[in-house]
C-alpha positions as CSV (number, residue, x, y, z in Angstrom):
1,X,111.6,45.0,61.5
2,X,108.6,43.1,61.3
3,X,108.2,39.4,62.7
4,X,106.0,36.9,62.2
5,X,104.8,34.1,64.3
6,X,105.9,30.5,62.7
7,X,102.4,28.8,64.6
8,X,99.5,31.4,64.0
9,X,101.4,33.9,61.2
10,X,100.4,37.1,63.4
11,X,103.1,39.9,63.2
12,X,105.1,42.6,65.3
13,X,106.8,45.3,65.0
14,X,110.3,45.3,66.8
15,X,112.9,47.4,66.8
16,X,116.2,45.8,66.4
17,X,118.1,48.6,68.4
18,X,116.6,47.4,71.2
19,X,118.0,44.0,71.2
20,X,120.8,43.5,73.5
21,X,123.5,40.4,72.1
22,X,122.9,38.6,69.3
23,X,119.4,37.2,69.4
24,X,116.0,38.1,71.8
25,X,113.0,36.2,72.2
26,X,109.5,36.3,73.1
27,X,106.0,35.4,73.4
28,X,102.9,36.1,71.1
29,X,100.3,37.2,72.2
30,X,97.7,35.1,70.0
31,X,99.3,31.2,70.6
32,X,102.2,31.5,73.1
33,X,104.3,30.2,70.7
34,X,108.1,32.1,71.6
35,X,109.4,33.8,68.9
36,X,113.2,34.2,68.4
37,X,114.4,37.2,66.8
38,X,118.2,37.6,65.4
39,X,119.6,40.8,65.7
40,X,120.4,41.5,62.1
41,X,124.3,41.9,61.0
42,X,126.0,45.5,60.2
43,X,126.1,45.4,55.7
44,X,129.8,44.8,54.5
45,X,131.4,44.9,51.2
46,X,131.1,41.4,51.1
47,X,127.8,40.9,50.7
48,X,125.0,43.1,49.5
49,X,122.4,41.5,49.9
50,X,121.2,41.5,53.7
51,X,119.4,44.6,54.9
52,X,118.5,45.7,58.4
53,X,115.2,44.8,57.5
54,X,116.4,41.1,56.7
55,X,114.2,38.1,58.9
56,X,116.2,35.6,60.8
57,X,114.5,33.2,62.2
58,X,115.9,30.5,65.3
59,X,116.3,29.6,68.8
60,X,116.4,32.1,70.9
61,X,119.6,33.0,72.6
62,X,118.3,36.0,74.6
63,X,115.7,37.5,75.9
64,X,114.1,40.8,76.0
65,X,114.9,43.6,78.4
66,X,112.0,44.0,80.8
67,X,109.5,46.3,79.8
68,X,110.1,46.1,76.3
69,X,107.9,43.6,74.9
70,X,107.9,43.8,70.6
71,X,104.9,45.9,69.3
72,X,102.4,44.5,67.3
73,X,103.0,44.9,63.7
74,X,101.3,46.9,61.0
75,X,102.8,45.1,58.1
76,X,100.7,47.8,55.3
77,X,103.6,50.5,56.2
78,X,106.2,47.7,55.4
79,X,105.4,46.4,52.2
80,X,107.1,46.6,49.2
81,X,104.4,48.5,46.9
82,X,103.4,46.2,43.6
83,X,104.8,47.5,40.4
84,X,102.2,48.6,38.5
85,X,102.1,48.0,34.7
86,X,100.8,50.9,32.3
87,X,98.2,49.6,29.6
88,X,95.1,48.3,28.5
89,X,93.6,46.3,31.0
90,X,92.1,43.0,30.7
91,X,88.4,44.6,31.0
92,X,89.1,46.6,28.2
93,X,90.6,44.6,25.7
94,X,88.0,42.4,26.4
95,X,85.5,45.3,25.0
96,X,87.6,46.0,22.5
97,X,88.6,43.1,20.9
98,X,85.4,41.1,21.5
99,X,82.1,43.3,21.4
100,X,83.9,45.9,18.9
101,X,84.3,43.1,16.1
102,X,81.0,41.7,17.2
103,X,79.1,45.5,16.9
104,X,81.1,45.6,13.1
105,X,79.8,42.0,12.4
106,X,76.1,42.8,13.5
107,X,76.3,46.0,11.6
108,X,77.5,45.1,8.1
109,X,75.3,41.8,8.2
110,X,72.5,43.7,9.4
111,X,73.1,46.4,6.9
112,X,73.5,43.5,3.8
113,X,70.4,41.5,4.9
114,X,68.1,44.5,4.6
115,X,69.6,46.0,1.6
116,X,69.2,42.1,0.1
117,X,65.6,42.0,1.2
118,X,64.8,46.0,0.1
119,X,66.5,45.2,-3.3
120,X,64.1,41.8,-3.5
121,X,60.7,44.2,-2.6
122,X,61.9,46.3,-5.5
123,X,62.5,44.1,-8.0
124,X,59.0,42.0,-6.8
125,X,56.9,45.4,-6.9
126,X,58.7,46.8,-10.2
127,X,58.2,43.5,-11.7
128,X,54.8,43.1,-10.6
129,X,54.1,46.7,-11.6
130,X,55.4,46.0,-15.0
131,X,53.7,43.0,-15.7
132,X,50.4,44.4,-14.8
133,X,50.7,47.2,-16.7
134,X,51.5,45.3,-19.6
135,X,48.4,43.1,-19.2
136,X,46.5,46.5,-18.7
137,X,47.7,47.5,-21.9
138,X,46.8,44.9,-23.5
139,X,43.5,44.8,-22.2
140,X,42.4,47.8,-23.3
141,X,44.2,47.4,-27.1
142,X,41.9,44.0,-27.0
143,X,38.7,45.7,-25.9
144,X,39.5,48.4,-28.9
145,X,39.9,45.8,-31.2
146,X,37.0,44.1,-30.5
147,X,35.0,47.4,-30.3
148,X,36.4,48.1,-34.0
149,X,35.3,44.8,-35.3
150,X,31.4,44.8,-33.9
151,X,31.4,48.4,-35.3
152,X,32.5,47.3,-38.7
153,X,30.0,44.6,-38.8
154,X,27.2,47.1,-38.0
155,X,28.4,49.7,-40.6
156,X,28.5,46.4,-43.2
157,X,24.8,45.5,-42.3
158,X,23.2,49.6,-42.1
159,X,25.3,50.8,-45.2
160,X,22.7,54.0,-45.0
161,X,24.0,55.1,-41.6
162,X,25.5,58.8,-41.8
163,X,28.1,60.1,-39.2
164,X,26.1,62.6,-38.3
165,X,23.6,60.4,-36.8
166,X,26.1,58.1,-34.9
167,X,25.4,59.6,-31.7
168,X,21.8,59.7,-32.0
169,X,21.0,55.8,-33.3
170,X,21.0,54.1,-29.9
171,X,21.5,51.0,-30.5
172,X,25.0,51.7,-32.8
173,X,26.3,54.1,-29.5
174,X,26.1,51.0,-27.2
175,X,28.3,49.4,-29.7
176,X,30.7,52.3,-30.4
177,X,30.9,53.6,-26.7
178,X,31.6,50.9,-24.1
179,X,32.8,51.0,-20.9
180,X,36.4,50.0,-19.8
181,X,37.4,49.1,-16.6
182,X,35.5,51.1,-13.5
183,X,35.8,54.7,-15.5
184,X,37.1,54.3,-19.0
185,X,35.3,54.1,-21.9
186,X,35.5,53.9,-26.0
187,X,34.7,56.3,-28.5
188,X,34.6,56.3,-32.1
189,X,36.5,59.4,-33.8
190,X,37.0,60.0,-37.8
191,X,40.1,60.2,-39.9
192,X,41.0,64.3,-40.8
193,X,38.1,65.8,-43.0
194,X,39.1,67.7,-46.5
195,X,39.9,70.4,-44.1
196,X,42.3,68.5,-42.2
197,X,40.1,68.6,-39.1
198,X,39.8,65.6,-36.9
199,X,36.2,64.8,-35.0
200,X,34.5,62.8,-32.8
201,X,31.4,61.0,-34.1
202,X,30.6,58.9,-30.8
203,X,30.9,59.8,-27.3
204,X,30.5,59.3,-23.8
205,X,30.0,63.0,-23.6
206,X,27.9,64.5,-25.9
207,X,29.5,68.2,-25.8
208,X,32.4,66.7,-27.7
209,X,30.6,64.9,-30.8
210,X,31.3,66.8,-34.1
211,X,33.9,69.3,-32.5
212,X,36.9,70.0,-34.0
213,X,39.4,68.3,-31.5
214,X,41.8,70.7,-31.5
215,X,40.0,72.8,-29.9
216,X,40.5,71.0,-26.7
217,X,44.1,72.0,-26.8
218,X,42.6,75.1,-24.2
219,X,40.8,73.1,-21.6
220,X,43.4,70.5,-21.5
221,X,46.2,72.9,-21.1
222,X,49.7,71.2,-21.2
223,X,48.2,67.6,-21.5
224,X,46.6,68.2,-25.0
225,X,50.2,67.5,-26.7
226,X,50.5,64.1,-25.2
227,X,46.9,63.4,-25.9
228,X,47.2,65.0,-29.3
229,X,50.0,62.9,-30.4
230,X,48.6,59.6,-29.8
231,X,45.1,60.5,-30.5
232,X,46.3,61.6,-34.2
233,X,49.1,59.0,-35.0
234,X,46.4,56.5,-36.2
235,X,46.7,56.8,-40.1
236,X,46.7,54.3,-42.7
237,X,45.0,51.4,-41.0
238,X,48.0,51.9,-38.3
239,X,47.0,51.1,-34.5
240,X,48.5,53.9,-31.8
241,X,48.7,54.4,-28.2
242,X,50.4,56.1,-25.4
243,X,50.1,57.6,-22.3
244,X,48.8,61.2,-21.7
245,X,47.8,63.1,-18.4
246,X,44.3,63.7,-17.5
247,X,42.9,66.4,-15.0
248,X,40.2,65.0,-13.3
249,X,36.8,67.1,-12.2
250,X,38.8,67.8,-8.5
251,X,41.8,68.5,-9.9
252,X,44.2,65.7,-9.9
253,X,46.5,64.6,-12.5
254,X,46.1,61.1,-13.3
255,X,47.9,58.9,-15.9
256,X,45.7,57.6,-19.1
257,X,46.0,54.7,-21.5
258,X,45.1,55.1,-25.3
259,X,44.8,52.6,-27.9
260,X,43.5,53.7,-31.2
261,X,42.5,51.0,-33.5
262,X,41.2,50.7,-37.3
263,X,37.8,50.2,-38.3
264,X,38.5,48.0,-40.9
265,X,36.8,49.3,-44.4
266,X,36.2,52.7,-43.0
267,X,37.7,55.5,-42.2
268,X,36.9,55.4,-38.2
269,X,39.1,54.7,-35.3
270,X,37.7,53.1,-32.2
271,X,39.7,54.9,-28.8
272,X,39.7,52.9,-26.0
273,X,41.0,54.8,-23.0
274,X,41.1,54.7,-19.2
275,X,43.0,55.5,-15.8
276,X,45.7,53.0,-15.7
277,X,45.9,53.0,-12.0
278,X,42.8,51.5,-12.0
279,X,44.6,47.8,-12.7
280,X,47.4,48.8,-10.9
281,X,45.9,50.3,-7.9
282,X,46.3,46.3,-6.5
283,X,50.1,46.6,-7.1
284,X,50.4,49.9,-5.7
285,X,48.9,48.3,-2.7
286,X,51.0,45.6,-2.3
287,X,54.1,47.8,-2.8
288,X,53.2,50.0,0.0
289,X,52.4,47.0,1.9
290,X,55.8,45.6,0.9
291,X,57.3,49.1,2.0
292,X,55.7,48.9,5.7
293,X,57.0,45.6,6.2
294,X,60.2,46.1,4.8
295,X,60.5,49.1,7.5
296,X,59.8,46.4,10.3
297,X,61.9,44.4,9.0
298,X,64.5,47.3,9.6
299,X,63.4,48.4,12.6
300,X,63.4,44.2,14.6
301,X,67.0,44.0,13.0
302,X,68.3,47.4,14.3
303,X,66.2,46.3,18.1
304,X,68.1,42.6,17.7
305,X,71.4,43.9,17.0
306,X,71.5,46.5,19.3
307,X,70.2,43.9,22.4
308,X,72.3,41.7,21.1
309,X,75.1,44.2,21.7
310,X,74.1,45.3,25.2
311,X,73.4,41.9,26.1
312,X,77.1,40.7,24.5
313,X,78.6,44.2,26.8
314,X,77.0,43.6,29.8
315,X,78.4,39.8,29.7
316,X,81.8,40.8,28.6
317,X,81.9,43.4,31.3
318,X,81.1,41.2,34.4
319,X,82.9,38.5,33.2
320,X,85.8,41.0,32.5
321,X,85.4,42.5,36.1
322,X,85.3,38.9,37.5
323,X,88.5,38.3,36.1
324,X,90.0,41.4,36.3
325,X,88.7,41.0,40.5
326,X,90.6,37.6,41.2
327,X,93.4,38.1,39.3
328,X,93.5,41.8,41.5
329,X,93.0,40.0,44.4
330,X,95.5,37.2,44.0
331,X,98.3,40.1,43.3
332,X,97.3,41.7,46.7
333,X,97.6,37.7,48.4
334,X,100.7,37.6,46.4
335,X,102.0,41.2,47.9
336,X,101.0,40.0,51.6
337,X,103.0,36.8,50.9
338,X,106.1,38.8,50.0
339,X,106.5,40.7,53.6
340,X,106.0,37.2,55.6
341,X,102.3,36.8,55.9
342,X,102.1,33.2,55.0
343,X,98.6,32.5,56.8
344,X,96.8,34.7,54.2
345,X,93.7,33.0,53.1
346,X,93.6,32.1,49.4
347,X,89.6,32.4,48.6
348,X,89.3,31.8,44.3
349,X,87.2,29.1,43.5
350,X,87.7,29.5,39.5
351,X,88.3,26.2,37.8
352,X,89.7,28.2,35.0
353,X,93.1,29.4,34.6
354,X,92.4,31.8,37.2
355,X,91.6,29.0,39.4
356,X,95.0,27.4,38.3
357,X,96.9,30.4,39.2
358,X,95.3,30.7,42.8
359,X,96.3,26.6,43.3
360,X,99.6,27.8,42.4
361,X,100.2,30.3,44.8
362,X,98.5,28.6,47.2
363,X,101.4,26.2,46.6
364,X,104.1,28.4,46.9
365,X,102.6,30.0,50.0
366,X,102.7,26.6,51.6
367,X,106.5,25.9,50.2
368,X,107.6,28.8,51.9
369,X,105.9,27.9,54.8
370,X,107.5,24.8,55.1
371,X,111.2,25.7,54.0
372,X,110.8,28.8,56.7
373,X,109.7,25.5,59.0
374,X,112.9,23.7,58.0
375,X,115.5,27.0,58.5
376,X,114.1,27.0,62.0
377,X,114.5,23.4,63.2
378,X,117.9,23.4,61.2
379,X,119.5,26.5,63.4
380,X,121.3,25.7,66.5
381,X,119.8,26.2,69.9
């Protein structure tokens, strides 16, 4: 059985077989205080609820044989083991019902935001890169137009000038041949001949004046159709233009702008043509510009969420094993209550509902304390 002293709470160990008569009593070793010790009643069929291991406490009405003091107690070996409930703890629940909804929400904002603000560069770049190229256009139909119109007025004023000698009068191939944006130029071609053969008749490159076009289906290779079909489509005082693929002296394939135009009381067509990347190079700029920052943009909201996340874990976590600590340790005061250990120090300072809990065992430790107080000045001497 184990006893515990009612002035300083320290325990023994004594055997009850040992007791001679009714009661023994005797002195603890930390305070003096005598300790009376019942010897505890045979079970009957009457009552089931005493056990041998049942503490009476009261005067003493005996004493001790000699030589056989009580031995001090080692209370662990006596206690009733706390149930233990199977589950989710507290720690846990916390990471799963508090950073797991707060990973989703950082995700699927995080995902929206970017997707809002990559579908914004788009739409910026695309628009931006339409509306230049439109303005391009334009630009270069303009400048054929004008071209056309300062190369009818010359042909009006030098009625005597032959084709043949287009290239070769100086001042008429300034007029004719201009230059468009950094590279491009104008050139003045004729309408078919009675052999149905179109030429140039002013050119930037000589080589080409008086040639039958067609012939340029060879050196061009698969970019002559596109070429061909705009370059011929300008019939009847009709304006054409297109897009048709250029290989450049080192190879590369860039993108060109045509715009045949009229020359109004002749039958001439002014071609204005140039690389159209040259108006949009700025755009093309911008867009990759737009494209690095939009990958900054990704890669700040992927660091923020995810220190967000370990910063929202590792509170959840120590806060969780806080809580999780005191609650742990008020079972374990609650357990050492149980067997008699009323002296057990209650250290939670919470001022939560942890805290609450500790005041309320604290409470209950000293109600015991004082009914077990009472029973003892109530029993008979």
């Amino acid at each position: 059985m184990i006893v515990s002293c009612e002035e300083c709470g320290k325990q023994y160990r004594v055997n009850t077989g040992k007791i001679t008569g009714e009661s023994a009593q005797f002195k603890c070793r930390a305070c003096g205080h005598t300790i009376a010790v019942n010897k505890p009643l045979p079970p009957s069929d009457d009552s089931m609820e005493s056990s041998p291991s049942t503490l009476t406490l009261g005067k003493p009405k005996a004493t001790v044989s000699p030589g056989e003091e009580p031995e001090q107690g080692t209370p662990d070996s006596q206690r009733v083991p706390a149930m233990r409930l199977k589950g989710i703890g507290i720690r846990t629940k916390l990471m799963y019902f508090l950073l797991a909804p707060l990973i989703l929400a950082l995700v699927i904002g995080g995902y929206f935001s970017l997707k809002e603000m990559v579908d914004l560069s788009d739409v910026i770049t695309h628009e931006s890169s339409r509306i230049v190229r439109q303005m391009a256009e334009q630009e270069i139909a303009d400048h054929a137009r004008a071209v056309a119109l300062q190369v009818s007025l010359y042909l009006a004023n030098h009625p005597g000038l032959a084709k043949d000698h287009f290239q070769q009068d100086v001042e008429f191939k300034e007029i004719a041949v201009q230059k468009v944006g950094s590279t491009g130029y104008t050139a003045l071609h004729g309408l078919p001949d009675e052999k149905g053969i179109w030429r140039n008749w002013a050119h930037v490159n000589p080589k080409i004046v008086g040639i039958d076009m067609s012939t340029l289906k060879k050196p061009m290779g698969n970019a002559f159709h596109e070429f061909w079909r705009v370059f011929s489509a300008g019939k009847n005082d009709k304006e054409s233009s297109g897009y048709y693929t250029w290989k450049d002296a080192d190879g590369r394939f860039r993108d060109k702008f045509m715009v045949c135009v009229p020359v109004k009381g002749t039958p001439y067509y002014v071609a204005s043509t140039t690389y159209l990347d040259e108006f949009t190079r700025p755009v093309e700029r911008l867009k990759a510009q737009t494209k690095t920052i939009t990958n900054r943009a990704r890669n700040m909201n992927a660091g923020i969420m995810l220190g967000t996340i370990i910063i929202a874990g590792l509170i959840i976590f120590f806060y969780g094993r806080r809580v999780t600590g005191n609650i742990k340790y008020l079972s374990e005061v609650a357990d050492r209550i149980s067997v008699g250990e009323l002296d057990a120090q209650i250290e939670v300072r919470s001022k939560d509902e942890v805290g609450e809990l500790a005041e309320a065992i604290s409470r209950m430790q000293d109600s015991l304390r004082l009914s077990i107080e009472r029973l003892r000045r109530r029993r008979p001497i």
